[in-house]
Phi, psi and omega in degrees: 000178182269169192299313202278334154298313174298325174326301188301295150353282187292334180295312146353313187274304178294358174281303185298294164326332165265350163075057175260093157292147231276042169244347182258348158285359156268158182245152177261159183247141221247171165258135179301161170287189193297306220279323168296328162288321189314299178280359163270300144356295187274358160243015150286305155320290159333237182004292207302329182286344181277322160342285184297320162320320177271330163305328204275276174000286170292322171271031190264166184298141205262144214246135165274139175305128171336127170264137182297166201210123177250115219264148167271159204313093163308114163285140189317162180229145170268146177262165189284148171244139210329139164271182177269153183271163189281142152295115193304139160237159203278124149274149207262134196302169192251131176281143188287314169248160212278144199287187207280135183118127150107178198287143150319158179279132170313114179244158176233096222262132200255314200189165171228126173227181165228173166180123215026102195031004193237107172296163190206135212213080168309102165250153189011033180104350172250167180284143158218147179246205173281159204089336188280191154220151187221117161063020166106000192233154197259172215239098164311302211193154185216097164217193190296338179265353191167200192207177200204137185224144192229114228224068195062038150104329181278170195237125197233130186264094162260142174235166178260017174278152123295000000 
């Protein structure tokens, strides 16, 4: 047999011989109260938040050290003296068309779109459709190869070719 059976045995025997009933060797076990789960439960609780206070702590981004910071000597300083202002001149409103005369208007062809059947045409930045007028010259025709503009009786071609 085993070493823990004969143990077992022998106390068995010495229970008996002494006349112990084996119901006065259970001890009763009392129930915790409410308020001892409760307070074990909240210093459970506890901990795990200082636990994590501190993991958060440590692992948060670590602050680089102050660098000294060394001021320099101060010099007189000289100021600049006030400049003189320019003479104002009137700004003169921007004419919608090229005066009567004189060279065609620079004109500048930006781009070609269409939308719903209706063209459209970037000149010097601006949107124009057919009909409009940029710079004295009024806008003929719009298609995919250029725009075609008319201009003091002359007929000015821009295109999107270079």
């Amino acid at each position: 047999m085993s070493i823990i059976y004969d143990a077992l045995k022998k106390v068995e025997t010495k229970i008996a011989d002494s006349g112990i009933k084996p119901e006065v060797l259970d001890f009763p076990k009392k129930p915790l109260s409410k308020l001892k789960i409760y307070l074990f439960y909240l210093l459970i609780l506890v901990a795990g938040f200082l636990i994590a206070g501190i993991i958060f702590i440590l692992s948060g981004p670590q602050k680089k050290p102050f660098k000294k910071i060394t001021t320099a000597v101060s010099e007189k300083l000289k100021l600049p003296t006030p400049a003189k202002e320019p003479p104002t001149t009137p700004i003169l409103p921007l004419l919608s068309e090229a005066p009567p005369g004189g060279a065609p208007p620079v004109l500048v062809l930006n781009g070609v779109f269409f939308s719903q059947n209706q063209g459209y045409a970037l000149i010097n930045n601006q949107i124009v459709r057919e009909g409009d007028v940029i710079n004295g010259a009024t806008v003929e025709r719009i298609n995919l190869q250029g725009v075609e503009l008319k201009s003091e009786g002359s007929l000015i071609s821009l295109s999107t070719t270079k």
